[in-house]
N, C-alpha and C positions, 0 to 999 in steps of 0.2 A: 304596769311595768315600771320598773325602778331609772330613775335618770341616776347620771352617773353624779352628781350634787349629793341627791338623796342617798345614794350607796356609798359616797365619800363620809354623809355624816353617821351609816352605821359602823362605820369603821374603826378600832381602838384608835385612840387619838396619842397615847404616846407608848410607849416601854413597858408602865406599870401596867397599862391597862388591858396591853395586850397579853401579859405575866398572868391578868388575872383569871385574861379569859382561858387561854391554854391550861391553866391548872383546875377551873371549873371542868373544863373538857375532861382531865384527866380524875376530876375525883369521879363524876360523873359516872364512868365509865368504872372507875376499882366499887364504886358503889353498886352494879350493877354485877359486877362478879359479887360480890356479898351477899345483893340479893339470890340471885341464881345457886349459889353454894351453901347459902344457908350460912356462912361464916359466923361466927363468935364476934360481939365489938372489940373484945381483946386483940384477936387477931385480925381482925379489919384497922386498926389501931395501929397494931406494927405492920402491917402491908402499905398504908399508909403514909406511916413516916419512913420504911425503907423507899418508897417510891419517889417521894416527894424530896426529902430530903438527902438525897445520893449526892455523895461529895464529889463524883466523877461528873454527875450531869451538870449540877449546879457549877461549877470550873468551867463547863464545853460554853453552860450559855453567857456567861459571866467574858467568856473571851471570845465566844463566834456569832453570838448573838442569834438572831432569827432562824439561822440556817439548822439549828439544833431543837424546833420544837415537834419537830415530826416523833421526838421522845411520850410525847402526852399521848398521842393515840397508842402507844403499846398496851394499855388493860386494857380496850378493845380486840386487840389484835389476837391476846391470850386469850379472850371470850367467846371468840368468836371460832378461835383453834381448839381450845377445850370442848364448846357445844359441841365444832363438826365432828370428836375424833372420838370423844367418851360418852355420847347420848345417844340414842338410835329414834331417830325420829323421821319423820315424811319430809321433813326441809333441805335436807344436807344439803342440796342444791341452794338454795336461798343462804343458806350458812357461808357456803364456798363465795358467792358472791358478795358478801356482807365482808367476808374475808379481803377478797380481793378489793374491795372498794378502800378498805382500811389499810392496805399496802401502798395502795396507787394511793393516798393523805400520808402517808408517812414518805414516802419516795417523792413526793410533790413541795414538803415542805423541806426537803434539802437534806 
């Protein structure tokens, strides 16, 4: 079990670090619809830089800070509504949940 020392030193230590980890979360996860879709790197590319680089998001974190990174989990959120809605598989239920888990991290992080 983790003391709270040990869980303070995994923690991002400043701004950037936390920048970085959030947007690892977020290619992560666009990478993870590319695999599953089969995507082109062309269009993984522009999915990508549309994601990543939105002038509307980059403003929200630039002026409200922290309270706006519940943004990074959305290519989850699509992946996870995509599998449940256009796949027919034995999980749906495991999907709904995966779903749900990925609302309650976006409504968590403000």
């Amino acid at each position: 079990m983790l003391t709270v020392r040990e869980f303070r030193k995994l923690a991002p230590r400043d701004r950037r670090d936390r920048d970085r980890c959030t947007y690892s979360i977020s290619f992560l996860g666009l990478y993870l619809i590319k695999q599953n879709y089969k995507l082109s790197n062309s269009s993984f590319i522009f999915l990508f830089l549309i994601f990543n680089f939105n002038g509307h998001i980059i403003s929200y974190l630039s002026t409200y800070g922290q309270s706006q990174l519940g943004y990074f989990f959305l290519p989850y959120f699509f992946y996870f509504f995509f599998k449940m809605t256009f796949e027919t598989e034995k999980n749906k239920y495991l999907n709904s949940i995966y779903l749900g888990i990925t609302i309650w991290l976006i409504l968590l992080q403000g």
